[in-house]
C-alpha positions in Angstrom: 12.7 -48.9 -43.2 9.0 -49.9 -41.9 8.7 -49.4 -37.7 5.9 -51.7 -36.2 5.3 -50.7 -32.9 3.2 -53.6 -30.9 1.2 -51.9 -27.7 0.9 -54.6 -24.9 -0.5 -55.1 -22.1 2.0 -57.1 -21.3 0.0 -60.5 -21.4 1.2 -63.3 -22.6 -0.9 -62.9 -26.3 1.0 -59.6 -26.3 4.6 -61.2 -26.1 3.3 -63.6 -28.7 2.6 -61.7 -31.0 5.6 -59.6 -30.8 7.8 -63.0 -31.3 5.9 -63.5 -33.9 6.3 -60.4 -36.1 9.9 -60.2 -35.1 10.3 -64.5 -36.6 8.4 -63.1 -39.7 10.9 -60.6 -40.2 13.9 -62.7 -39.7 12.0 -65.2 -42.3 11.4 -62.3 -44.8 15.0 -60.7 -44.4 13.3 -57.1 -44.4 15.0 -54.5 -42.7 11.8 -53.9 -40.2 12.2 -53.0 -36.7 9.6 -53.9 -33.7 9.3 -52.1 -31.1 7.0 -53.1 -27.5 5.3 -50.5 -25.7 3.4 -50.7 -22.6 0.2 -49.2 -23.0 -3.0 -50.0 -20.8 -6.8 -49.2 -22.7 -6.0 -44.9 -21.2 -2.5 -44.6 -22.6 -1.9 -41.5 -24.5 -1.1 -43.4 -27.5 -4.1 -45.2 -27.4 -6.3 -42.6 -26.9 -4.6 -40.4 -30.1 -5.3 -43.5 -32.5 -8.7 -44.6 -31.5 -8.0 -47.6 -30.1 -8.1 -46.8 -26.4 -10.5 -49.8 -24.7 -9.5 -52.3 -27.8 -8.0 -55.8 -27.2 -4.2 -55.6 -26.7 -2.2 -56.6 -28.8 -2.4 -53.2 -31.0 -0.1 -53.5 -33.8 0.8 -50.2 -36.0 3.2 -49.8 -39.0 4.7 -46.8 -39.4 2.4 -45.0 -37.3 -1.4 -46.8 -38.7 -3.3 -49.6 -37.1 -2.5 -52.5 -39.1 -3.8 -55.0 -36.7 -5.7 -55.9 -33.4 -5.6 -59.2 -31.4 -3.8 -62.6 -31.2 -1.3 -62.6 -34.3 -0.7 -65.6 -36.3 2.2 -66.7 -38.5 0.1 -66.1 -41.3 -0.9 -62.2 -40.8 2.1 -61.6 -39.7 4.1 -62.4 -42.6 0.9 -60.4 -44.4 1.8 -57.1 -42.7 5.4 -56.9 -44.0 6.3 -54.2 -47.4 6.8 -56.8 -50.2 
């Protein structure tokens, strides 16, 4: 099962693109999970993956980067296993 974890800042782009990802999934009827975690630019998790000072949202599958920024419909669906 493919994890996407989406590190927020809690803004509202973050919660967007969480409800984004999580309708994509639904659409797709893949067995993904999506999980929001609070991280600021000097969380822990940030700073192990690089991307500590990068615009929130952060999205990762299954522990990689797979996207930074606003999330549309479109790159959503694009980051789900086929």
């Amino acid at each position: 099962m493919t994890t996407f974890k989406v590190f927020s800042d809690n803004c509202p782009r973050c919660t967007s693109a969480a409800e984004t990802l999580r309708t994509a999934i639904a659409e797709r009827k893949c067995s993904c999970t999506v999980q929001e975690v609070s991280c600021d630019s000097a969380c822990d998790t940030a700073q192990k993956h690089g991307f500590a000072g990068k615009e929130r949202p952060v999205v990762m599958r299954d522990n990689d980067v797979v996207h930074q920024g606003s999330l549309s419909k479109e790159q959503a669906t694009a980051l789900l296993p086929a």
